[in-house]
N, C-alpha and C positions, 0 to 999 in steps of 0.2 A: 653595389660592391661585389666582386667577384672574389668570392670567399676562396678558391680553387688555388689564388695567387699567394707564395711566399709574400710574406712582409719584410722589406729591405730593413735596419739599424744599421746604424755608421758606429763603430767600436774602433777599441784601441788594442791595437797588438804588437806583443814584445818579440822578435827576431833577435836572438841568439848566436852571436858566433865568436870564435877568438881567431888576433893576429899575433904577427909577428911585428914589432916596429924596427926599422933599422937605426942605423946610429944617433942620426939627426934627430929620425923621430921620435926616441928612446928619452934623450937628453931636455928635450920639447916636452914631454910626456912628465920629467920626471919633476921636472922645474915647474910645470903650469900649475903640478898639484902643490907643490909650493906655495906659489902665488896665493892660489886659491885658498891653502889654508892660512894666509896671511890677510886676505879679506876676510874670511868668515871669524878667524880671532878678533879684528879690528869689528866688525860689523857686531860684533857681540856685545864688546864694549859699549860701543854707541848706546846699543838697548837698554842694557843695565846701568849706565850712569844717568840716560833719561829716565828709566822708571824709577829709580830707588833716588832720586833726586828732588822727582816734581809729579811722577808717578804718570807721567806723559806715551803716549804709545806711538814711536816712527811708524809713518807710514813708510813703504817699499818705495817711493817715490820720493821723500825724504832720503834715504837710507843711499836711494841709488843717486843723487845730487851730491849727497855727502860725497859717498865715494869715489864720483869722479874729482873735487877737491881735493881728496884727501892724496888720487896716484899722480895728481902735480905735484905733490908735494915733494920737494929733493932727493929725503930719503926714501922713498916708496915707490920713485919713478923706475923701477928697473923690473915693477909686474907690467909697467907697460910696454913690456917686447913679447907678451903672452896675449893669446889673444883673449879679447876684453868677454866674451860670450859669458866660457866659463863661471869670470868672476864674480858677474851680476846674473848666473844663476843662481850661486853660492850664497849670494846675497838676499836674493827671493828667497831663498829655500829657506834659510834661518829667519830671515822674517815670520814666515808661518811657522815655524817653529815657535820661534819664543812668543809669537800670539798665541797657539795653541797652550803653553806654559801659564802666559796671565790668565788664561779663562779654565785654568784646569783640567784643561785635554792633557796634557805632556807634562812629560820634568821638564825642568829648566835646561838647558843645554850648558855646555862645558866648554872650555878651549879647547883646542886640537891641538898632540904635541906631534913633534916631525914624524910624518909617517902613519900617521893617523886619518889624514887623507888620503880616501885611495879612488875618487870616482870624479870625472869631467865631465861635466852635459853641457850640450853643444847643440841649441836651437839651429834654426835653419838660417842665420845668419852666422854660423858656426862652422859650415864645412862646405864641400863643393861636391857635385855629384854630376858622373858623367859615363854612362853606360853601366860598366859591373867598378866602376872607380868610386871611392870613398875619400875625399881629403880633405882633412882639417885646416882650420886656419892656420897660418901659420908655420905651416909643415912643406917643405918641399915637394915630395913624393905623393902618392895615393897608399894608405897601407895597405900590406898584404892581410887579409882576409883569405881565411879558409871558410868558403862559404858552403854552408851544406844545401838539403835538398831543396830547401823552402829560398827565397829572396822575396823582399817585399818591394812592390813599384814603385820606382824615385818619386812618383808622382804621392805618395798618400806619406812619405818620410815626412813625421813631427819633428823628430830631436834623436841625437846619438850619443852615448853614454859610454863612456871609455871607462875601466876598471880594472886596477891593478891587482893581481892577487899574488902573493907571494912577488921573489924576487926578477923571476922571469915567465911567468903568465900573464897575458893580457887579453883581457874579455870585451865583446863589442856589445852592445843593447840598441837594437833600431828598433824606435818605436814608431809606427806607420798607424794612420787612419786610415779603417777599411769601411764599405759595406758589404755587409752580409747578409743572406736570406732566411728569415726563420718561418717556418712553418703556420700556417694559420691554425689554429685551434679550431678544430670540429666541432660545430655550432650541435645544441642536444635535441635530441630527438624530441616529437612532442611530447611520450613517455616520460622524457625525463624532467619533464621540467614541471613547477608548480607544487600542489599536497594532494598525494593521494584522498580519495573522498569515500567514504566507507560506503557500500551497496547498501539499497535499502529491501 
């Protein structure tokens, strides 16, 4: 082994930047967190009438079957013009949630009232990417990104996190898989290694 060589690790790293959405996407944006916080109130439900019922724990596979039932349903059919990624992040995510609650990692989670959601994450079946262009499902355009100095390679992009902060800021979170090279550790000299032996 040639100690001389960095050692590659594949990490994850957050990329930071805020847009601008225009109209369309503004309205798309504003409504998806809607939706989303309309699953994850529903999805809540689910947990806590199975546990406090039969003391039963959905799986996420469970949860996300349900769900697709449940946006046939008449009244609920109208998250289905939002794209579905979102949703059933929303739905993962409270899942480990409220397991973390049954085994005593976490509180218990709570409803969301309007405006209470304010973040989208959008897997790679979530958006399109095409040169320095970002676009989400369901969205017309590519948003405007102010991108600063750093951009991460379309190729290593996991997931993208949209976040509403006040009533007109908007923050992007690209999270990419990289590798990186860390250092090998300087193996010890012979001095240092072993227990000193007292001279006789």
């Amino acid at each position: 082994m040639d100690l001389t060589k960095p050692m590659t690790h594949l990490v994850k790293r957050r990329y930071e930047y805020t847009f601008d959405p225009d109209r369309q996407q503004l309205r798309n944006l504003e409504e998806t967190l809607e939706a989303v916080r309309a699953v994850y109130n529903w999805s809540l439900s689910v947990f806590q009438r199975e546990w406090r019922a039969r003391e039963e724990k959905v799986t996420y596979a469970e949860i996300s079957a349900r769900l697709t039932k449940w946006k046939n349903q008449p009244a609920n059919r109208w998250v289905k013009d939002y794209s579905s990624v979102p949703l059933q992040q929303i739905a993962r995510q409270l899942h480990t949630e409220y397991h973390a609650f049954l085994t005593g990692r976490g509180r218990e989670p709570v409803p969301r009232e309007h405006g209470e959601q304010v973040r989208l994450v959008y897997s790679r079946a979530g958006y399109y990417l095409r040169g320095r262009e970002v676009k989400l499902a369901k969205h017309d355009h590519p948003l405007e990104i102010r991108w600063g100095l750093e951009r991460p390679n379309r190729d290593d992009i996991t997931s993208i996190t949209v976040i509403r902060e006040g009533e007109e800021r908007w923050r992007l979170w690209i999270v990419a898989e990289e590798f990186i090279e860390v250092p090998r550790q300087k193996p010890p000299e012979c001095g240092e290694c072993g227990r000193l032996l007292d001279e006789e």
